[in-house]
N, C-alpha and C positions, 0 to 999 in steps of 0.2 A: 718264824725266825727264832732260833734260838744263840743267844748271846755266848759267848765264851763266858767260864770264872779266870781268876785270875793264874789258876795252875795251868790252866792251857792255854791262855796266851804266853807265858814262860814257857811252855814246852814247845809252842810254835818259834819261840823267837832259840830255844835252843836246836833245834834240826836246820836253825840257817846259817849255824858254828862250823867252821870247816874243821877238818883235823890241823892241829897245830897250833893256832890260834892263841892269841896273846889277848885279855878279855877283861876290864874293869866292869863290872856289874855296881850301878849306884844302889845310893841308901832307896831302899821300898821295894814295891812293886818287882825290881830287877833283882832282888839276893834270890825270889825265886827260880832262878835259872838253872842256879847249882845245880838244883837238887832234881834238874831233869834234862840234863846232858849225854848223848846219846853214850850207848856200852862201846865199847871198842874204840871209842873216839878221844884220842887227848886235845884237850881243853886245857891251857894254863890257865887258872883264874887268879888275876889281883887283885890286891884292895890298897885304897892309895896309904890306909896308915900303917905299909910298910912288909904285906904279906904276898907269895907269890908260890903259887898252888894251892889255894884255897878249896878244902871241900865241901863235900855238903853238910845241913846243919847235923850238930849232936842229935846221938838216942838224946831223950828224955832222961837227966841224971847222971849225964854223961859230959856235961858243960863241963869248960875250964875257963874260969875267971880270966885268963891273963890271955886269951885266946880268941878275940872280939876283928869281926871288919869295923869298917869306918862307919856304921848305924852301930855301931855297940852290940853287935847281936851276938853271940857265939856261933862259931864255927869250927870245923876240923883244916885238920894240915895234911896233905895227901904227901906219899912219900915221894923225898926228894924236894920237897918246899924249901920256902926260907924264909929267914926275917930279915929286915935291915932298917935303916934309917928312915923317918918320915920325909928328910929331905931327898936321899936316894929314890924313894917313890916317885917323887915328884918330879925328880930327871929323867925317868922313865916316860914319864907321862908329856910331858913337854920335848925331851926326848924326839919322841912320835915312835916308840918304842911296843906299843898295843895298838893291836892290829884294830879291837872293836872296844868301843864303851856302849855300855846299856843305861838309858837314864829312863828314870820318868817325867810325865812331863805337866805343867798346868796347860800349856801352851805350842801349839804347831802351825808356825806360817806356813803358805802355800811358796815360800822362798825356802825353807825350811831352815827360818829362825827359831833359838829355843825359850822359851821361858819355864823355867822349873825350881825357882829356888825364892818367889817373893810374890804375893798376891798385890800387892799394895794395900794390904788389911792395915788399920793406923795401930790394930792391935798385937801383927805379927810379928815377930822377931825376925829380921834378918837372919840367912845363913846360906850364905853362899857354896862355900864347906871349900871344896876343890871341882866344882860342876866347871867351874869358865877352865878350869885347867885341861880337862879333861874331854869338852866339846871343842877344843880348837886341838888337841892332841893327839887324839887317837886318829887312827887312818880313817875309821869309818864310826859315824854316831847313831844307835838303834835307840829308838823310843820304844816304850810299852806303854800306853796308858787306854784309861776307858775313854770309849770314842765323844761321849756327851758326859758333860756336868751331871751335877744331880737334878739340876734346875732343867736339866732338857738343851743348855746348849751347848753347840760344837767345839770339841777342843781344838781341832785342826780349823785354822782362822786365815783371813786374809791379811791380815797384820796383828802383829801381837802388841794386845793392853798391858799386860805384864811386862815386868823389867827381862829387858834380856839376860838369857846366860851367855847365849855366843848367837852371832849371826851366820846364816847360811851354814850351819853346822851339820843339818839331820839328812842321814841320807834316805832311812826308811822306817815307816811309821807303823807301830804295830797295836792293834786296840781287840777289843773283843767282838766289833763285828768287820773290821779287815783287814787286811795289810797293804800298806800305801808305798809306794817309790816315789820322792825327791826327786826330781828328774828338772832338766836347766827349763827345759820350757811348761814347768806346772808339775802338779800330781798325776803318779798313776798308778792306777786299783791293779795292786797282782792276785788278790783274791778275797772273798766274801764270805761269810757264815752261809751257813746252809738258810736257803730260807728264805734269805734276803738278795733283793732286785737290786740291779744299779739305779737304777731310778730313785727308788726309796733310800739307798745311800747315797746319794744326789742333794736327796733332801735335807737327809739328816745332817748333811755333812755342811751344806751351807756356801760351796766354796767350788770352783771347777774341778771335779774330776775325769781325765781318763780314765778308757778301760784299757785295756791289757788283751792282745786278743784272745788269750787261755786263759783269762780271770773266770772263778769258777768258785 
């Protein structure tokens, strides 16, 4: 079995971008998406502080200070972009004006509630950012995250320890060893790393999965 990195779970979760497509990419894990959006395909990307045609990131040296998404990263402006208000953003997004958000996650019920902004560490800071906006806003909410902790356990859970960001939000779950569907009556595997049994993602996973009768 070999695992995805995290470039190609971004390039997995970008071929499942329709043409057209209106697309909040959150802070982490998800900016990699840009930067592997198929050719010929328009993709609007936003960022909620206020940008909308987002590209992918700068050459090297090629940064512009005043040109940052909502993780502060640098980025390009494809043409025909624009800027506007932080609160404009946010109309957008409440709105239900983006067709998809990409978040990451600590946390994945099998109801598919989200938690991704608060371990309950007594050491962590809070920051919610615009996550709850943004999982009840868009039409459809995709996770990326690694399927197990570092500690070996499953991030996809029967109920989530973690403070929530939104309830019954996620529609499909993407990790590095498969891609999961939300679905009203439980989860289901639409497909699996080379390598790997349903079985052993059975195990791993901790939690009832379907299969999918093409999962593969």
């Amino acid at each position: 079995m070999k695992k995805l990195d995290k470039k190609q779970i971004a390039a997995r979760v970008a071929r499942d971008i329709p043409d057209g497509a209106y697309v909040n990419l959150g802070i982490g894990l998800p900016t990699l998406v840009a930067d592997h959006l198929p050719r010929g395909r328009e993709i609007i990307l936003h960022s909620e502080n206020g940008i909308l045609g987002v590209g992918p990131k700068p050459a090297p040296g090629e940064e512009d200070e005043d040109l940052i998404n909502a993780g502060k990263e640098p980025v390009t402006l494809l043409p025909g972009g624009a800027y506007f208000h932080h609160a404009d953003s946010f109309g957008m997004i409440r709105g239900r004006h983006l067709d998809f958000c990409i978040l990451g996650a600590f946390q994945v019920s099998v109801a598919g509630d989200l938690a991704n902004w608060h371990t309950g560490g007594a050491d962590a800071i809070p920051a919610v950012g615009g996550a709850m906006d943004l999982a009840v806003g868009a039409k459809k909410v995709l996770v990326m995250m690694e399927h197990l902790t570092k500690s070996g356990e499953s991030k996809i859970v029967e109920r989530c320890t973690y403070p929530l960001t939104g309830a019954r939000c996620v529609n499909r779950i993407y990790t590095d060893l498969a891609v999961i569907d939300v679905k009203p009556d439980g989860l289901q595997v639409v497909e699996m790393v080379e390598g790997l049994s349903f079985d052993e993602l059975q195990r791993l996973s901790g939690v009832p999965l379907r299969r999918l009768a093409t999962a593969a």
